[in-house]
Biopython code that builds the backbone (N, CA, C, O; Angstrom):
import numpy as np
from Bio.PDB.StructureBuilder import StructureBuilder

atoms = [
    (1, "UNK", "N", (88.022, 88.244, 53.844)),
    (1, "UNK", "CA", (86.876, 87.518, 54.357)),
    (1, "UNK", "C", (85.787, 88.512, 54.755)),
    (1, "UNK", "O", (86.008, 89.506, 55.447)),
    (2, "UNK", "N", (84.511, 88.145, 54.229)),
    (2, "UNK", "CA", (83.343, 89.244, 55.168)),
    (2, "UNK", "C", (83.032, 88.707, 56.197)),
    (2, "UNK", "O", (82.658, 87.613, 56.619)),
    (3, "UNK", "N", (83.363, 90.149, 56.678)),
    (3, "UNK", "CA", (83.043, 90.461, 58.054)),
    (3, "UNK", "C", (81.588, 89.678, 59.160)),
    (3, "UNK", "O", (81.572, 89.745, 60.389)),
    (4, "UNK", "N", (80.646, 89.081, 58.406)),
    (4, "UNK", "CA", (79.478, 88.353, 58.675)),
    (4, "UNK", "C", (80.313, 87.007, 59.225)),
    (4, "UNK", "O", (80.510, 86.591, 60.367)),
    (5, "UNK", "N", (80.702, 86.530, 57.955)),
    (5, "UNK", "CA", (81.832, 84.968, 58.297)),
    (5, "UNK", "C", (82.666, 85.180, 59.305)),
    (5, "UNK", "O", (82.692, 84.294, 60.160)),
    (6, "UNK", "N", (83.517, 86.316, 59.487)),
    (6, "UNK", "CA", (84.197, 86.182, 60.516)),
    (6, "UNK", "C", (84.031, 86.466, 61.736)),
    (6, "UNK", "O", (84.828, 86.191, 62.633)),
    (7, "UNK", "N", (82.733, 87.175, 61.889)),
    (7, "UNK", "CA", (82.200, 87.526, 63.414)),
    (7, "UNK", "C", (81.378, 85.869, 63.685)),
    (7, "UNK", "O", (81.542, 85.396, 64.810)),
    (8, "UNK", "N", (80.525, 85.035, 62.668)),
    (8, "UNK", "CA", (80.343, 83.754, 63.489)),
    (8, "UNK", "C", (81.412, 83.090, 63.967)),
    (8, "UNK", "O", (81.492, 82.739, 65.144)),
    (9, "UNK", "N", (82.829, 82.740, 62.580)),
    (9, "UNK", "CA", (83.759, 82.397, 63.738)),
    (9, "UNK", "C", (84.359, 82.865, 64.963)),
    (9, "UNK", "O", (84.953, 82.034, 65.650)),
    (10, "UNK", "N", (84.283, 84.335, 65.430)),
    (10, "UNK", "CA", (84.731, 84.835, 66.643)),
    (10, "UNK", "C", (83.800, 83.988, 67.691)),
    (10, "UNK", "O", (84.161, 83.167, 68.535)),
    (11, "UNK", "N", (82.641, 84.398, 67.405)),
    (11, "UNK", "CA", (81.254, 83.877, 68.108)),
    (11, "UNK", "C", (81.483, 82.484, 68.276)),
    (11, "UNK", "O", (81.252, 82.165, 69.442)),
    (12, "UNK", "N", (81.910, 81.365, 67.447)),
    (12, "UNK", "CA", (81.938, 80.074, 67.430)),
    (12, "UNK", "C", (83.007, 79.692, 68.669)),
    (12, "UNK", "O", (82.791, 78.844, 69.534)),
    (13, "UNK", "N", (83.910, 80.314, 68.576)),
    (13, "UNK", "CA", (85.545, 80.129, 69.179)),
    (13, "UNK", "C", (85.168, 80.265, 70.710)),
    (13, "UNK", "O", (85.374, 79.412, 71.574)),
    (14, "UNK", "N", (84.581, 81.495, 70.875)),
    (14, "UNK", "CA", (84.134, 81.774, 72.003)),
    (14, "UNK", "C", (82.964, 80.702, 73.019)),
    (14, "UNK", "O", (82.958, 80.370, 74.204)),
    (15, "UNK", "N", (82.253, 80.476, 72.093)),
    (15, "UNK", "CA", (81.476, 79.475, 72.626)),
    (15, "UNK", "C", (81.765, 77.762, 73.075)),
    (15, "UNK", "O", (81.327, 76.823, 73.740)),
    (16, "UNK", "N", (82.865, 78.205, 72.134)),
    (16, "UNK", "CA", (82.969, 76.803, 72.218)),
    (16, "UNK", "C", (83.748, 76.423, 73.640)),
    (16, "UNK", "O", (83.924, 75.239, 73.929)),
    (17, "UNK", "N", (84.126, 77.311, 74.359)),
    (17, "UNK", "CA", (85.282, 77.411, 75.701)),
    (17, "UNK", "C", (83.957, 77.680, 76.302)),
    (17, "UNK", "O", (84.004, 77.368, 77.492)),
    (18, "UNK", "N", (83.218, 77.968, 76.087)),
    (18, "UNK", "CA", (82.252, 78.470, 77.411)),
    (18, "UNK", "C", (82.145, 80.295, 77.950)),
    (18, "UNK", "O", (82.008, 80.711, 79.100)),
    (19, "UNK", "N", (82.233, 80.884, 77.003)),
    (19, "UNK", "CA", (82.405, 81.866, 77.192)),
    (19, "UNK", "C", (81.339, 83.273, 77.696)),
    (19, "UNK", "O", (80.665, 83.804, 76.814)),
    (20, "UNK", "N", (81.267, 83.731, 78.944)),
    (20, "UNK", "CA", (79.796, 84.326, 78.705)),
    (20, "UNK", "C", (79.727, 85.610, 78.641)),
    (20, "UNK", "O", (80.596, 86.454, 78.857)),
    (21, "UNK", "N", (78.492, 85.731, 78.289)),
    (21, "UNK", "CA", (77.969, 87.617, 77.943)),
    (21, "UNK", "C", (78.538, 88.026, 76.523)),
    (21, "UNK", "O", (79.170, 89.018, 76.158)),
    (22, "UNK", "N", (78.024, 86.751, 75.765)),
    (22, "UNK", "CA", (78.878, 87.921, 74.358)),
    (22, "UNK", "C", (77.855, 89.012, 73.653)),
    (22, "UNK", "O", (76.740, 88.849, 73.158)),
    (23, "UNK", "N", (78.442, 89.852, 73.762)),
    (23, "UNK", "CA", (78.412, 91.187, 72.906)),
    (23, "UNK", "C", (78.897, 91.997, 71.866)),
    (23, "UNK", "O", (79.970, 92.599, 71.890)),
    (24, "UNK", "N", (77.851, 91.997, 70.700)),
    (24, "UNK", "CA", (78.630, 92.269, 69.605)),
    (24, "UNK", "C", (78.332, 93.996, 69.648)),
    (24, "UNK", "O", (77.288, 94.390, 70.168)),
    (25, "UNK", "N", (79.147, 94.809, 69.169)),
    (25, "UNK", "CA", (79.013, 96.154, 68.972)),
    (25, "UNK", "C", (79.140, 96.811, 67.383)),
    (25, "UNK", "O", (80.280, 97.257, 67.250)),
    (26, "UNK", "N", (78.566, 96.945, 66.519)),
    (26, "UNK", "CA", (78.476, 98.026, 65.357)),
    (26, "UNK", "C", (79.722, 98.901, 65.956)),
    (26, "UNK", "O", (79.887, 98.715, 67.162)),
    (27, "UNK", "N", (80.453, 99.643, 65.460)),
    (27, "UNK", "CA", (81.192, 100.865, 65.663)),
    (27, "UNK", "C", (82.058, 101.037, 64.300)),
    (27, "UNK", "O", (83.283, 100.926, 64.269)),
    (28, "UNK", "N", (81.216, 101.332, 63.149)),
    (28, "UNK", "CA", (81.905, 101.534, 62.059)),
    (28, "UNK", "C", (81.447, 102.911, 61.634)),
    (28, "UNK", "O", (81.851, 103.437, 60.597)),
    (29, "UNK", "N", (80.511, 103.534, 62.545)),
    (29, "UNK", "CA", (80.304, 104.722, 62.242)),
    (29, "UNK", "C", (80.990, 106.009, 63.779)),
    (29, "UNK", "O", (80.674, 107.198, 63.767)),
    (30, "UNK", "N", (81.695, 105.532, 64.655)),
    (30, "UNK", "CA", (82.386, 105.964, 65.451)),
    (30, "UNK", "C", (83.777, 106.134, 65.445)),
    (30, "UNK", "O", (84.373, 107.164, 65.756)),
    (31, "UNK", "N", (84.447, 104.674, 64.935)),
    (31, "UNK", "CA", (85.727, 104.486, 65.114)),
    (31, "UNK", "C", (86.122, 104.043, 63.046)),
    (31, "UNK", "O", (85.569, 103.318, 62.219)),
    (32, "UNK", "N", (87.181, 104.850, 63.025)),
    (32, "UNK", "CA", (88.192, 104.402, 61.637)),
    (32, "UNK", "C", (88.979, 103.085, 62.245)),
    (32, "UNK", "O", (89.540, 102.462, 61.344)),
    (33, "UNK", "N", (89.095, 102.711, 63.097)),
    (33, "UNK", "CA", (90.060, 101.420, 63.766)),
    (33, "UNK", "C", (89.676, 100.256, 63.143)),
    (33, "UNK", "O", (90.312, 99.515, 62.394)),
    (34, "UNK", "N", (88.294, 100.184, 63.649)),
    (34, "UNK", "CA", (87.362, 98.714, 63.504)),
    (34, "UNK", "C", (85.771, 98.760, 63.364)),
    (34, "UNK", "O", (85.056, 99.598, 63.915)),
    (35, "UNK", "N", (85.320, 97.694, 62.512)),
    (35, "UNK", "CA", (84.130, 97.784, 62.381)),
    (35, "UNK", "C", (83.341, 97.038, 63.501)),
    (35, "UNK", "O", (82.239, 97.572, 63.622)),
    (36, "UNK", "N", (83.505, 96.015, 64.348)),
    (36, "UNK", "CA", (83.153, 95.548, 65.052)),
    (36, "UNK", "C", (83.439, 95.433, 66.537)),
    (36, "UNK", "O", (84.662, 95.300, 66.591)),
    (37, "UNK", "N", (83.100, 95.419, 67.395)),
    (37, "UNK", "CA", (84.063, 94.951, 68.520)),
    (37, "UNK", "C", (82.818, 93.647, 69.296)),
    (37, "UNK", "O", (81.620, 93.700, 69.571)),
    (38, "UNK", "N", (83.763, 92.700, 69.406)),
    (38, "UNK", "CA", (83.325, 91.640, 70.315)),
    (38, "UNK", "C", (83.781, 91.626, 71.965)),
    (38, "UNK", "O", (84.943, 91.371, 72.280)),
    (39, "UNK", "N", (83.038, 91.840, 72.680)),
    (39, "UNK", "CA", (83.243, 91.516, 74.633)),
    (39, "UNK", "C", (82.701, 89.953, 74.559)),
    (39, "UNK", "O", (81.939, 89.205, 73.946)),
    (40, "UNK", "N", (83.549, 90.007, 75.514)),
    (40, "UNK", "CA", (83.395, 88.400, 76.100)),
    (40, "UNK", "C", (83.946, 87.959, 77.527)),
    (40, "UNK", "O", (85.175, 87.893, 77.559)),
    (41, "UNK", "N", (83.402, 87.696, 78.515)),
    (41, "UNK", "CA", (83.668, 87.223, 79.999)),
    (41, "UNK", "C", (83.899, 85.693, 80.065)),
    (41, "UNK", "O", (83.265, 84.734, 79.624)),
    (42, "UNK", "N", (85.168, 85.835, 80.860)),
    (42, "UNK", "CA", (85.676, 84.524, 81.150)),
    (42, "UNK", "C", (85.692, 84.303, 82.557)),
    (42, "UNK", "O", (85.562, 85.365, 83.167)),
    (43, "UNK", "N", (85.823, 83.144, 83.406)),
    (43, "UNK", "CA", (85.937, 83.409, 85.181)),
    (43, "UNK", "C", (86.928, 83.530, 85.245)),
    (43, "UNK", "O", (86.961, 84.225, 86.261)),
    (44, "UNK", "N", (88.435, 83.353, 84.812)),
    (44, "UNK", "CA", (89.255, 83.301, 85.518)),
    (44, "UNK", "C", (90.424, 83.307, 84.368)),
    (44, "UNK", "O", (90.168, 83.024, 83.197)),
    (45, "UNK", "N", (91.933, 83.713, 84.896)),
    (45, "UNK", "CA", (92.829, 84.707, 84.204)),
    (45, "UNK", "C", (92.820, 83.733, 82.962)),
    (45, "UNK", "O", (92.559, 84.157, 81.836)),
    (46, "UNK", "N", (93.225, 81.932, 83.307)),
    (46, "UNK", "CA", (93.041, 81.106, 82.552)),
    (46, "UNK", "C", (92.045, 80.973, 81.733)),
    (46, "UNK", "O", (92.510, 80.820, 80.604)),
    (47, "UNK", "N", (90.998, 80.954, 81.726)),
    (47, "UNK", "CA", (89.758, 81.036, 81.121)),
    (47, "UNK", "C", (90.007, 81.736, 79.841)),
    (47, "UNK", "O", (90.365, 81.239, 78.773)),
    (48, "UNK", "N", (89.736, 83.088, 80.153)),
    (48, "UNK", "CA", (90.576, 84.600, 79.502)),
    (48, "UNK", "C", (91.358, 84.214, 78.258)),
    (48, "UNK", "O", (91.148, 84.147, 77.047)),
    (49, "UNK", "N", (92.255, 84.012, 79.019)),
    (49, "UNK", "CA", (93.502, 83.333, 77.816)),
    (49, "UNK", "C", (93.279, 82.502, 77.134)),
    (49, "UNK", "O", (93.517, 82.815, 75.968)),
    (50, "UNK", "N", (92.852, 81.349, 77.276)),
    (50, "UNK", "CA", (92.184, 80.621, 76.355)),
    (50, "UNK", "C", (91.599, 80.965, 75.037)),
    (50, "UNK", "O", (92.093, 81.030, 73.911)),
    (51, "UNK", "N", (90.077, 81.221, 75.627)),
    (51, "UNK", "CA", (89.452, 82.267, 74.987)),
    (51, "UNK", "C", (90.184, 82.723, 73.795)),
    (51, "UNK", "O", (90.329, 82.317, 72.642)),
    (52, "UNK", "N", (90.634, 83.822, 74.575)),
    (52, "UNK", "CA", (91.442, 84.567, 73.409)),
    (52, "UNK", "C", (92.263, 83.629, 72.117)),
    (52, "UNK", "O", (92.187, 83.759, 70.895)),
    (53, "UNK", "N", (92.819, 82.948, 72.707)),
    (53, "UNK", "CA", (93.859, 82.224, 71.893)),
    (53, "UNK", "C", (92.872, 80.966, 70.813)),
    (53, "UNK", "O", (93.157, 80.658, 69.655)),
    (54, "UNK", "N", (91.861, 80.509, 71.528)),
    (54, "UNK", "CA", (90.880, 79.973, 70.581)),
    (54, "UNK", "C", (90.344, 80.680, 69.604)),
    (54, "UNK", "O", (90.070, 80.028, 68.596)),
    (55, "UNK", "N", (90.085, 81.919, 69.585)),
    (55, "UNK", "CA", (89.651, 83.053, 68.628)),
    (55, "UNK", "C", (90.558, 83.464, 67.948)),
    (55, "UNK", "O", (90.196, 83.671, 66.790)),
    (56, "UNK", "N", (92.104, 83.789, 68.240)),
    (56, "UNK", "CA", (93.138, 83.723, 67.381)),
    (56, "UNK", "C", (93.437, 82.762, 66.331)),
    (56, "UNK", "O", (93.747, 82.978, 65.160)),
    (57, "UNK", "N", (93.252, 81.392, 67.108)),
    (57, "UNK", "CA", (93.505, 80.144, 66.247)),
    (57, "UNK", "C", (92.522, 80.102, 65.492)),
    (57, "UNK", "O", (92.837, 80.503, 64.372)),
    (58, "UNK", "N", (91.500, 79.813, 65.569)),
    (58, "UNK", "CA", (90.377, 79.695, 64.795)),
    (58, "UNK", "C", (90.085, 80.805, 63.344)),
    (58, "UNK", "O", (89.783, 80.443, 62.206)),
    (59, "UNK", "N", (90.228, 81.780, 63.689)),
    (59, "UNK", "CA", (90.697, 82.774, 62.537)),
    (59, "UNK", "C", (91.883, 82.816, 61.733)),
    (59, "UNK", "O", (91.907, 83.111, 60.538)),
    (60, "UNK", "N", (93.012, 82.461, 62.551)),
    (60, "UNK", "CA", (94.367, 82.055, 61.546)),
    (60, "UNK", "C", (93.877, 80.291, 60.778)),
    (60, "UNK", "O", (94.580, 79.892, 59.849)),
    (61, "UNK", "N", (92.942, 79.588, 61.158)),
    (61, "UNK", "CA", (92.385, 78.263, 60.502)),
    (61, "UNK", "C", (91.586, 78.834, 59.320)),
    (61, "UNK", "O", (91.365, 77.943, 58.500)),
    (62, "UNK", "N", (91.070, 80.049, 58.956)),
    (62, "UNK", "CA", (90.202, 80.529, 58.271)),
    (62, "UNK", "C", (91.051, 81.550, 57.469)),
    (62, "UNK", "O", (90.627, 82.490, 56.796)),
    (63, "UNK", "N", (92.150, 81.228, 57.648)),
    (63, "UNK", "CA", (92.438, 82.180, 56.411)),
    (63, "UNK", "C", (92.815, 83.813, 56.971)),
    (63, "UNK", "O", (93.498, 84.500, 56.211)),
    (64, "UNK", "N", (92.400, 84.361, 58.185)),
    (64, "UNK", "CA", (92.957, 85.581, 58.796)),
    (64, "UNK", "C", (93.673, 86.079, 59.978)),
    (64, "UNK", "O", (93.169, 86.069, 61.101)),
    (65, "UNK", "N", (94.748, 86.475, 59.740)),
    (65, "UNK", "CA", (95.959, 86.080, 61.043)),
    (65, "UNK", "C", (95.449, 87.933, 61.386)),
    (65, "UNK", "O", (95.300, 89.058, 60.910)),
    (66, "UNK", "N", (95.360, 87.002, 62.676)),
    (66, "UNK", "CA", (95.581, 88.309, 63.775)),
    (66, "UNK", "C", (96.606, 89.479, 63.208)),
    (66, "UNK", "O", (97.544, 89.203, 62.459)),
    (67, "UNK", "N", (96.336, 90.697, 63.618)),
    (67, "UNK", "CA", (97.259, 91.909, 63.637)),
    (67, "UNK", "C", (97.755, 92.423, 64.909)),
    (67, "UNK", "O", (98.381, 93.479, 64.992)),
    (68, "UNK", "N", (97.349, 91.347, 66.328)),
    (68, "UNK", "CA", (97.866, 91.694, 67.377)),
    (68, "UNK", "C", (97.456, 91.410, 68.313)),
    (68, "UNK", "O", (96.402, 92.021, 68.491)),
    (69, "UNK", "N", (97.742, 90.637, 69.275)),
    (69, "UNK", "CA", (97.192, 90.256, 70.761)),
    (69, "UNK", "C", (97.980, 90.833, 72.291)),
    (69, "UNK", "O", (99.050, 90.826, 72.900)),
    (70, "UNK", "N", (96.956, 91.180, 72.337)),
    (70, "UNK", "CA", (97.864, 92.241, 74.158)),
    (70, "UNK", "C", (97.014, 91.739, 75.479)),
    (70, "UNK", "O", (95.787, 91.638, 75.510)),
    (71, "UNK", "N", (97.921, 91.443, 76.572)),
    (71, "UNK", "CA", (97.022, 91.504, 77.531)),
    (71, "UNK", "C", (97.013, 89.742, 78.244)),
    (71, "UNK", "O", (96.576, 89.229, 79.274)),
    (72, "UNK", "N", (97.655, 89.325, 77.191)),
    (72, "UNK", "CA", (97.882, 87.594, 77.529)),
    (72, "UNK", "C", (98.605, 86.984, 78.828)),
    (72, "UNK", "O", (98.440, 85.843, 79.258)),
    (73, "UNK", "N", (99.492, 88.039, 79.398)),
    (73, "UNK", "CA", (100.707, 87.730, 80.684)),
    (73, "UNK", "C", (99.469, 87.476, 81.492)),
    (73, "UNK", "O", (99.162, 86.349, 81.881)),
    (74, "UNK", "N", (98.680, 88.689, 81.761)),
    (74, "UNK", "CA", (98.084, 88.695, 82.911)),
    (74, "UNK", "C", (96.744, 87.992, 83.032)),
    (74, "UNK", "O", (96.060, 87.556, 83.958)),
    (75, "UNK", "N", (96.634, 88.081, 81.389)),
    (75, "UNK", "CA", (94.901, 87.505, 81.436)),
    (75, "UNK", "C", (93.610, 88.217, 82.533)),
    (75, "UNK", "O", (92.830, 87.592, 83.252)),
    (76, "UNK", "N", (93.704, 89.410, 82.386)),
    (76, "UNK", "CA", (92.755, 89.905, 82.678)),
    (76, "UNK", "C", (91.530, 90.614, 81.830)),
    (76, "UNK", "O", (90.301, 90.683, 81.810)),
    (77, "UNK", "N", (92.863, 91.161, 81.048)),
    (77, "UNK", "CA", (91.543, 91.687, 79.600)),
    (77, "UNK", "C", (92.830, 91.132, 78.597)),
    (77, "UNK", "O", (94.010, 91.470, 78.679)),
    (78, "UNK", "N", (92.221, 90.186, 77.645)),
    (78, "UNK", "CA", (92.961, 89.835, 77.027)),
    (78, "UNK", "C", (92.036, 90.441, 75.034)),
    (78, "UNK", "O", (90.900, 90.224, 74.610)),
    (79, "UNK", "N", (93.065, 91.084, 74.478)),
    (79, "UNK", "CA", (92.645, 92.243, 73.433)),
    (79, "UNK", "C", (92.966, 91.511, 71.782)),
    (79, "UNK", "O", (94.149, 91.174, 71.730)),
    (80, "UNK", "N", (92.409, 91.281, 70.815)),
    (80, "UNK", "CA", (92.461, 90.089, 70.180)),
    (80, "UNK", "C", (92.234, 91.147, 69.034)),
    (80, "UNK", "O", (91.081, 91.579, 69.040)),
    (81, "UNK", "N", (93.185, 91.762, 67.886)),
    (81, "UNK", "CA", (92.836, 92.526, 66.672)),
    (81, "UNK", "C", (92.647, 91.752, 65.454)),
    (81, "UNK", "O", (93.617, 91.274, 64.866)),
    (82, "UNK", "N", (91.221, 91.571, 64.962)),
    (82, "UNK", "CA", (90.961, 90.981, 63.621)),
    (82, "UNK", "C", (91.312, 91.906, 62.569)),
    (82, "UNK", "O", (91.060, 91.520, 61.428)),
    (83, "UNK", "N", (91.875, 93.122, 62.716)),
    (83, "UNK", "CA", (91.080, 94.179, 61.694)),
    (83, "UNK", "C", (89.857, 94.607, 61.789)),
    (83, "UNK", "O", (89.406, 95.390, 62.625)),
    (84, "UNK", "N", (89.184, 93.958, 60.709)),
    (84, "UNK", "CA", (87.836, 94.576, 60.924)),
    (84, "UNK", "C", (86.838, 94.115, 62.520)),
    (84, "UNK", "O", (85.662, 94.379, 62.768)),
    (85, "UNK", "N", (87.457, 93.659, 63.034)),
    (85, "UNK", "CA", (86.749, 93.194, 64.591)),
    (85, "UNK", "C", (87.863, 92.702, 65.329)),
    (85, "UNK", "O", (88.709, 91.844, 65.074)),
    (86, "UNK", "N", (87.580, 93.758, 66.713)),
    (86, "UNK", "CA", (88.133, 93.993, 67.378)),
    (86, "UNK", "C", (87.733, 92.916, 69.051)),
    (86, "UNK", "O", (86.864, 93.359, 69.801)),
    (87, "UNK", "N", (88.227, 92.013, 69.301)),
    (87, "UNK", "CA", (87.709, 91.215, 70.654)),
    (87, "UNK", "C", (88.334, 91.632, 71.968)),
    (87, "UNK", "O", (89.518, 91.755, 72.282)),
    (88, "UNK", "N", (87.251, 91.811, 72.628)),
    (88, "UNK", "CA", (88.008, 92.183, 74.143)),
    (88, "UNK", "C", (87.259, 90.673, 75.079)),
    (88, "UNK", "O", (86.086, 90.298, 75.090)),
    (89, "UNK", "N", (88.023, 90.303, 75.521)),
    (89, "UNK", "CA", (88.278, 88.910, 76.544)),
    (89, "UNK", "C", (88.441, 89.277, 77.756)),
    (89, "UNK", "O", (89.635, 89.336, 78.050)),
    (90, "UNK", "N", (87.536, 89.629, 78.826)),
    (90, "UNK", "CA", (87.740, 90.323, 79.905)),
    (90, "UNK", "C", (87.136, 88.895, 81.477)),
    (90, "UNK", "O", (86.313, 87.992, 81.631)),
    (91, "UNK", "N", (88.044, 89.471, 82.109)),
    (91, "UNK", "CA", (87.214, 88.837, 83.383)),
    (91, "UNK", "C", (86.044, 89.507, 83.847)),
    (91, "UNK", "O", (85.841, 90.709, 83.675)),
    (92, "UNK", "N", (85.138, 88.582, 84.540)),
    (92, "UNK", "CA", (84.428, 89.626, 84.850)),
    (92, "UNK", "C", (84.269, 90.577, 85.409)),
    (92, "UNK", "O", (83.636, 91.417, 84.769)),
    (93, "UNK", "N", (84.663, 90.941, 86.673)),
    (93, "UNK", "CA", (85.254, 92.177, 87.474)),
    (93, "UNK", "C", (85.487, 93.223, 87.050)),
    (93, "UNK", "O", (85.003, 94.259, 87.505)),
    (94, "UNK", "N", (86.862, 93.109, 85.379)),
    (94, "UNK", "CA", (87.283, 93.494, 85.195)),
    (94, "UNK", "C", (86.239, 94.603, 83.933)),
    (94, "UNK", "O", (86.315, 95.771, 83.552)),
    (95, "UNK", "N", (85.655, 93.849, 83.748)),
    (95, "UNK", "CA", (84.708, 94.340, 82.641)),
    (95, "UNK", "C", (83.377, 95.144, 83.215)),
    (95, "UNK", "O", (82.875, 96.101, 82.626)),
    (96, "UNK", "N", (82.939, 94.649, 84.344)),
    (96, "UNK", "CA", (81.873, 95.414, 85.427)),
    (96, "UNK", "C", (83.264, 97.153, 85.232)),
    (96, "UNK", "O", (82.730, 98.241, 85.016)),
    (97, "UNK", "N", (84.201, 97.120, 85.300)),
    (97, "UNK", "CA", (84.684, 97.965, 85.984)),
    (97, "UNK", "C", (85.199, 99.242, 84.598)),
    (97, "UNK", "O", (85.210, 100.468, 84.710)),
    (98, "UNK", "N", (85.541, 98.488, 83.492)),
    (98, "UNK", "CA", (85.413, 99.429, 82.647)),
    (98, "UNK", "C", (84.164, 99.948, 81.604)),
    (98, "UNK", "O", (84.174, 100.851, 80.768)),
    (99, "UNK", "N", (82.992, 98.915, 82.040)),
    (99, "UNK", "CA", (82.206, 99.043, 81.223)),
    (99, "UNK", "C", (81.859, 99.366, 79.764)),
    (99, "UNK", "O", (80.912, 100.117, 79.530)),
    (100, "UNK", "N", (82.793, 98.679, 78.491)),
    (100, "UNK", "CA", (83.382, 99.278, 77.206)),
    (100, "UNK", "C", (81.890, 98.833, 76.639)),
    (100, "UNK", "O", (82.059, 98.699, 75.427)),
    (101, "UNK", "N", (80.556, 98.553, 76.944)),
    (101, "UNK", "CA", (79.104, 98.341, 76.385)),
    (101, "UNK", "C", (78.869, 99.784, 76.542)),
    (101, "UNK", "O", (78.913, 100.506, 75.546)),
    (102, "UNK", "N", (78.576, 100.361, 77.938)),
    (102, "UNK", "CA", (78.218, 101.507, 78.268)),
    (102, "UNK", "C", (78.817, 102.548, 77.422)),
    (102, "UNK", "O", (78.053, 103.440, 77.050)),
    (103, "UNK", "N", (79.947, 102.594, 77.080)),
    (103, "UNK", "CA", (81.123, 103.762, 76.333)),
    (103, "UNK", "C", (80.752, 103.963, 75.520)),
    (103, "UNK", "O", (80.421, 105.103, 75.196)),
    (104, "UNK", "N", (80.593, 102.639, 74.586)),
    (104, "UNK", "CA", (80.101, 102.514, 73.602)),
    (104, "UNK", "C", (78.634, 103.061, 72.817)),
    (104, "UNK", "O", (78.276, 103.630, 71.786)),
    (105, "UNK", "N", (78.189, 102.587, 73.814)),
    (105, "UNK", "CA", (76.614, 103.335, 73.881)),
    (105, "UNK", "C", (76.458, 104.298, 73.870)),
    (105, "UNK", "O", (75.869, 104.666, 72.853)),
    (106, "UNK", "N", (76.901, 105.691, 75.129)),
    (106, "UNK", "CA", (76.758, 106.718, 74.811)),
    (106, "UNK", "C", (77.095, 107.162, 73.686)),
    (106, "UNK", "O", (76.280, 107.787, 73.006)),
    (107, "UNK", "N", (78.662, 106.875, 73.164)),
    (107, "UNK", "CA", (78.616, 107.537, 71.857)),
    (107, "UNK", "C", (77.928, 107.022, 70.841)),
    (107, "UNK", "O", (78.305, 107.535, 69.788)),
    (108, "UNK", "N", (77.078, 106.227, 70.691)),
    (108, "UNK", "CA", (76.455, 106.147, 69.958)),
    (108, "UNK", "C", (75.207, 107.355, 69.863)),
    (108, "UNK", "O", (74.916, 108.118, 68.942)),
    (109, "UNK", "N", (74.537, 107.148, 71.412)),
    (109, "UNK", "CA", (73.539, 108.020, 71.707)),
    (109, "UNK", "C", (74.024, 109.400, 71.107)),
    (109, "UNK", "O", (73.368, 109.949, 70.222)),
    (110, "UNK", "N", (75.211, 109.955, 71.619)),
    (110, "UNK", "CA", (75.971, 111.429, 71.208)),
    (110, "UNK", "C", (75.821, 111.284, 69.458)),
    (110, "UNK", "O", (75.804, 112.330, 68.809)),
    (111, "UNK", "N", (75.762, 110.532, 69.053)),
    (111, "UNK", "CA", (75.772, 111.027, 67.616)),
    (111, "UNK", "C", (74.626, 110.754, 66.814)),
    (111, "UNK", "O", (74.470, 111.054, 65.630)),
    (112, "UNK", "N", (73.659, 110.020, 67.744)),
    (112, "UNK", "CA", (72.512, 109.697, 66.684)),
    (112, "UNK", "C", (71.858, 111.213, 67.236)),
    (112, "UNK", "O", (70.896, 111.499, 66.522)),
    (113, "UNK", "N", (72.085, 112.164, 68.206)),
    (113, "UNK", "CA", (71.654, 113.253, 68.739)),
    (113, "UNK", "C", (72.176, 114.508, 67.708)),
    (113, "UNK", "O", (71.683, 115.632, 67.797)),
    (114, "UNK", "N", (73.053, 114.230, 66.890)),
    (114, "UNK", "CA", (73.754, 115.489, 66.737)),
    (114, "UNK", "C", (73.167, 115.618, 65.070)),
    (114, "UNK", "O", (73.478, 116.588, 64.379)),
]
sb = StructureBuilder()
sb.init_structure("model")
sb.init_model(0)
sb.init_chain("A")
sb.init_seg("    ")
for serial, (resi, resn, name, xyz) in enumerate(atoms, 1):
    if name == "N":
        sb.init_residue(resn, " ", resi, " ")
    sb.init_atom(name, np.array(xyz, "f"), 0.0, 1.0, " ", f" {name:<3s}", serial, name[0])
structure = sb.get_structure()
């Protein structure tokens, strides 16, 4: 599936729970892992989980089964592997606190510098 189609369905899944602050990230020139990564804030551990599991389902409805979900017990950052896009499902707290936009960013900055 391209990667265009499957980032609206991430985007769709997400929205459709109510999901806020989504953020899509480029990182196909940083990381060999994944071409994309999706953030997404939920209020609460439930929320989270959801989330996640709507974006799982919704992509296994389309034809692409997950390669791995972590993080579901606790529902705090719940970690959703498309392959080529990577979803992080975070509370909010939890996401103020690792800031994976910011990370992201600098290395970007670090290499459009070099």
């Amino acid at each position: 599936m391209q990667i265009d189609k499957l980032k609206k369905i991430v985007v769709e899944a997400l929205e459709d729970l109510k999901a806020k602050d989504i953020v899509e990230i480029d990182v196909r020139d940083q990381s060999d892992v994944t071409d994309l990564m999706i953030i997404a804030s939920g209020s609460s551990s439930r929320q989270v989980k959801s989330l996640a599991e709507n974006v799982r389902q919704k992509a296994k409805d389309n034809g692409v089964e997950s390669l791995g979900m972590e993080g579901e017990d606790a529902g705090e950052w719940v970690l959703v592997d498309l392959g080529d896009i990577v979803v992080h499902v975070m509370q909010e707290p939890v996401r103020k606190f690792y800031q994976l936009e910011r990370l992201w960013q600098i290395g970007d900055e670090q290499q459009n510098t070099m």
